[in-house]
C-alpha positions in Angstrom: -4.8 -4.0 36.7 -1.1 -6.3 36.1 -2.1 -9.6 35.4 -0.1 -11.3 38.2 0.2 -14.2 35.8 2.7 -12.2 32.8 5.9 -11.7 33.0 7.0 -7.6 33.7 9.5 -8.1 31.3 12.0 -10.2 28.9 12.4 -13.7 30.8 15.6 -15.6 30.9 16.6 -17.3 27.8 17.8 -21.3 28.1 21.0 -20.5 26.1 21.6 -17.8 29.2 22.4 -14.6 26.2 20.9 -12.3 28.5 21.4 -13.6 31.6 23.3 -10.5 33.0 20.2 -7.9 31.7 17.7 -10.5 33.2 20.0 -10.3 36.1 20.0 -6.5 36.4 15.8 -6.6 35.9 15.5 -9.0 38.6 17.6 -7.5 41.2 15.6 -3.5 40.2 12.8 -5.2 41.0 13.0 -7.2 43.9 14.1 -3.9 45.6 11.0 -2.2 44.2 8.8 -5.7 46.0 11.0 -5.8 48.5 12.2 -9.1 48.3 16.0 -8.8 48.0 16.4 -10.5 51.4 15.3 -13.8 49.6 18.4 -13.6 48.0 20.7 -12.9 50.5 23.4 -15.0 52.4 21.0 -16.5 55.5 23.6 -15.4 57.8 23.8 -12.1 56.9 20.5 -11.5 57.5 20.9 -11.8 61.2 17.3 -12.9 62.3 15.9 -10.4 59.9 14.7 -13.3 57.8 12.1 -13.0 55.5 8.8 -14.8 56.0 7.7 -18.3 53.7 5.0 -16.2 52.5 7.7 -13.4 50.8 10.2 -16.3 50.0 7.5 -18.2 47.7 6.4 -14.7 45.8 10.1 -14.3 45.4 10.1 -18.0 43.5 7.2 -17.6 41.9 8.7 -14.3 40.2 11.9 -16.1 39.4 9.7 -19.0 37.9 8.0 -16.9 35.4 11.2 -15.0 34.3 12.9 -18.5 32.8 12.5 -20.5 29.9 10.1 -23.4 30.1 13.1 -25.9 30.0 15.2 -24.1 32.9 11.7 -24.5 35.1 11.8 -27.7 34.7 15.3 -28.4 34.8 15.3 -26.7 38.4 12.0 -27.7 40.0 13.6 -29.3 42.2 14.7 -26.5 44.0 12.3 -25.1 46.8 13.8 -21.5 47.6 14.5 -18.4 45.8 18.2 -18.4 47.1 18.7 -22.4 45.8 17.5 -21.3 42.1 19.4 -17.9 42.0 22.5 -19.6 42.6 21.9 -22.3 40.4 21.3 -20.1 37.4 24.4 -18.0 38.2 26.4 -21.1 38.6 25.2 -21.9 35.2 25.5 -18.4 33.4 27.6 -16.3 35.5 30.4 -16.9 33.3 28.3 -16.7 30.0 30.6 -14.1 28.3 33.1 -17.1 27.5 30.8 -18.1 25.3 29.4 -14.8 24.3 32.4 -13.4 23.2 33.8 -15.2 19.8 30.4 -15.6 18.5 30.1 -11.6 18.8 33.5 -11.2 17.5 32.3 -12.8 14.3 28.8 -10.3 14.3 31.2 -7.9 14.1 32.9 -8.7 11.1 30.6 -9.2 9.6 27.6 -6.4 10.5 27.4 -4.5 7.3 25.4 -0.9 6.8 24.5 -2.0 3.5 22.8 -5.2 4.2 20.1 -3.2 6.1 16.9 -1.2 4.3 16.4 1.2 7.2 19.1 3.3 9.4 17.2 3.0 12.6 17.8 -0.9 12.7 21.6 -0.8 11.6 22.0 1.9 14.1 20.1 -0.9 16.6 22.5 -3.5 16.1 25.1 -2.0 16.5 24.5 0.2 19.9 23.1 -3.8 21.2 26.4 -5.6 19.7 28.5 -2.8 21.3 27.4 -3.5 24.9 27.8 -7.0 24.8 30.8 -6.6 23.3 31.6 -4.1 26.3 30.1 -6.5 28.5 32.1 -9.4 27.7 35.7 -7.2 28.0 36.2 -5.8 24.3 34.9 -2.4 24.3 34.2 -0.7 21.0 35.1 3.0 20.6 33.0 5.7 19.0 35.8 5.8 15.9 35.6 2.4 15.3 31.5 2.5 15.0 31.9 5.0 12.7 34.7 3.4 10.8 32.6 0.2 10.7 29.3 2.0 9.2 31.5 4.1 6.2 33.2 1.6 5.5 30.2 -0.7 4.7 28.2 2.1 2.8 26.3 0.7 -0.4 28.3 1.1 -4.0 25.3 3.5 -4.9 26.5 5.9 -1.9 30.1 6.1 -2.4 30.1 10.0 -2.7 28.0 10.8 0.3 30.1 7.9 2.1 33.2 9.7 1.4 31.6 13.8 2.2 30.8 11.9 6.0 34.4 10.4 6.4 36.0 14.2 5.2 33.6 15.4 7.9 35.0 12.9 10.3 38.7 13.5 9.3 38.2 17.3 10.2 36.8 16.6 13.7 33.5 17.8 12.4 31.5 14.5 12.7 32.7 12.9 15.7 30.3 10.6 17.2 28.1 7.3 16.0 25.1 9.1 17.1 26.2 12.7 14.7 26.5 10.4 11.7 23.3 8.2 12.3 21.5 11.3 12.6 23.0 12.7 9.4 22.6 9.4 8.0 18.5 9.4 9.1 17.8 12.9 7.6 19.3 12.0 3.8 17.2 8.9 4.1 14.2 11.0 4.9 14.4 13.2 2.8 15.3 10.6 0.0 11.9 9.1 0.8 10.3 12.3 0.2 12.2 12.4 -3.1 11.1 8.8 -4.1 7.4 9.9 -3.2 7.0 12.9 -5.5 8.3 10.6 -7.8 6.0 7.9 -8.0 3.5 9.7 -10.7 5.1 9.6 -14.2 6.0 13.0 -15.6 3.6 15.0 -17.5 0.7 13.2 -16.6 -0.9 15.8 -14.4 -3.6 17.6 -16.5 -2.8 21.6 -16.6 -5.8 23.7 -17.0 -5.8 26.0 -19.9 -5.3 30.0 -19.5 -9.0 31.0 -19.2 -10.6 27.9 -17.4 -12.5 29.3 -14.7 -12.0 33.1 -15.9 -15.2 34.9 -15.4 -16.4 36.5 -18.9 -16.8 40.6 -18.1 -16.4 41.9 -21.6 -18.6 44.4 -23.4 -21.2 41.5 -24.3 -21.0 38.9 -22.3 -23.2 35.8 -23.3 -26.1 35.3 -21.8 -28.8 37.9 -20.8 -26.7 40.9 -21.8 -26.4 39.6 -25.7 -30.5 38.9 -26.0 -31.2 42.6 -24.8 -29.1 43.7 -27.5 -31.0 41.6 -30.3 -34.2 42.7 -29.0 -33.5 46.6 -29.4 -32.4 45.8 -33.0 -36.0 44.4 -33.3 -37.9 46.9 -32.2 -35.8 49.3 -34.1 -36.7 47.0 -37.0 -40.5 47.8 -36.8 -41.1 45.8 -33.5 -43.4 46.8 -30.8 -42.3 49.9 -29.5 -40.1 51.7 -32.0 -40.5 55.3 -32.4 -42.4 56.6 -35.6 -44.0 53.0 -36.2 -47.1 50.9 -36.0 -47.3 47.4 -35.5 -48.3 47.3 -39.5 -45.1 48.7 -40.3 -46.6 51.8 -41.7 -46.3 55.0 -40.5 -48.8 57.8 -40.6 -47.7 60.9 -43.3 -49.7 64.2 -43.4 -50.6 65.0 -47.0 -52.3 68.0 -48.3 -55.5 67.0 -50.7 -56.0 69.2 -53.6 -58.4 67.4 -55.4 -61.3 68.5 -53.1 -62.4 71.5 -55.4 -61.5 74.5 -55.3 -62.8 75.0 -52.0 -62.2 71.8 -50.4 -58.7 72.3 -48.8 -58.8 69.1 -46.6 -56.1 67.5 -44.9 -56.6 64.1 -44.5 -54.5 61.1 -43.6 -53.2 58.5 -45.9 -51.5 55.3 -45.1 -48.0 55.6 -46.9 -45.6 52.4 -46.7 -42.6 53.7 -44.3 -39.5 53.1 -45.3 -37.0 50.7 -44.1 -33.8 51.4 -42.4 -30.7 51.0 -44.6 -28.7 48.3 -43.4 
């Protein structure tokens, strides 16, 4: 829920800059509350009158959308009608004033005096309404003058690409060149960002890191099977022709039996090693 209490939106300065915005906010909304009547000539109302009830809102509203020093200056003054008048008696003819101070903002606004684009492009859409306001209207060459003229020294060659553009009819509104000038910056910044580590001091990995070893060999499991079979071949458990002694069992004919004692018996000869 609106807390009755805040103001709905920027309130009335005491120097009276904005007096013809807070003018415009006040009269949208007391159409939308209806209480425009409140402001009205009395005798144009023609026994349509508001009620007290409407007209104190309607002060209320105005109360809270003023400086601190104008509600005091006019508490005085017991009707919505009295204090609209007074405050256009006072500002109604502010652009008087406005107009050589914003003559000298606009000598003196400078592109290169601002870090981002989006608040030079700010100022100057808010200066040029005033300035429009007050009876000096800008035009969209001169706003585009005024921001390539005051490029930064560092800039001079994109300054003068964007006034060739503009010379040629290709660029020709304050809005094409801010947006121009909002993508460079962006992708400057992206630039400046991939930037920010110094060169070279990203590690690389080597060729083979992380390469899976499929060769004929591979270490591990593979390799120990291998050793193994050149064991057993070397008299281990399980060779072919072997005992676990390292012997092996030869077949020899005995002759010195007699002469009728042809026996065969078996004799434990030392086997011979493999040539390495």
């Amino acid at each position: 829920m609106t807390d009755p209490t805040r103001p709905e939106f920027d309130i009335l300065d005491s120097e009276g800059l904005e007096y013809h915005r807070w003018v415009s906010d006040i009269e949208l909304t007391f159409v939308a509350k209806d209480y425009s009547a409140t402001l009205a000539d009395p005798e144009s109302l023609k026994g349509n009158a508001p009620s007290e009830k409407i007209k104190v809102a309607a002060l209320m509203f105005l109360r809270r959308h003023i400086d601190p020093s104008l509600r005091w200056e006019y508490l005085q003054l017991k009707t919505p009608k009295e204090l609209w008048d007074a405050l256009k008696g006072r500002f109604g003819n502010i652009h008087d004033t406005l107009l050589p101070e914003l003559t000298v903002q606009w000598n003196e606004i400078r592109l290169v005096d601002y870090k981002k684009i989006n608040d030079f492009n700010k100022d100057m859409l808010r200066l040029k309404a005033r300035l429009n306001f007050c009876g000096k209207p800008i035009t969209e060459d001169e706003m585009m003058d005024k921001t390539l003229s005051t490029f930064p020294t560092s800039a001079l060659i994109l300054a003068n690409q964007y006034r060739l553009e503009h010379n040629n009819k290709r660029i020709t509104t304050f809005n094409q060149l801010i947006n121009l000038l909002q993508v460079a910056e962006r992708q400057n910044q992206v630039l400046l960002n991939n930037n920010v580590r110094l060169v070279g001091t990203k590690k690389i990995p080597e060729v083979n890191y992380g390469k899976e070893n499929t060769g004929k060999h591979p270490s591990g499991r593979g390799e120990g099977r291998t050793r193994g079979r050149e064991r057993n071949n070397r008299g281990g458990r399980g060779g072919r022709g072997t005992d676990r002694g390292g012997f092996s069992k030869v077949w020899k004919k005995d002759t010195s039996g007699g002469t009728n004692g042809q026996t065969n018996k078996a004799h434990n000869a030392p086997s011979k090693r493999p040539v390495k």
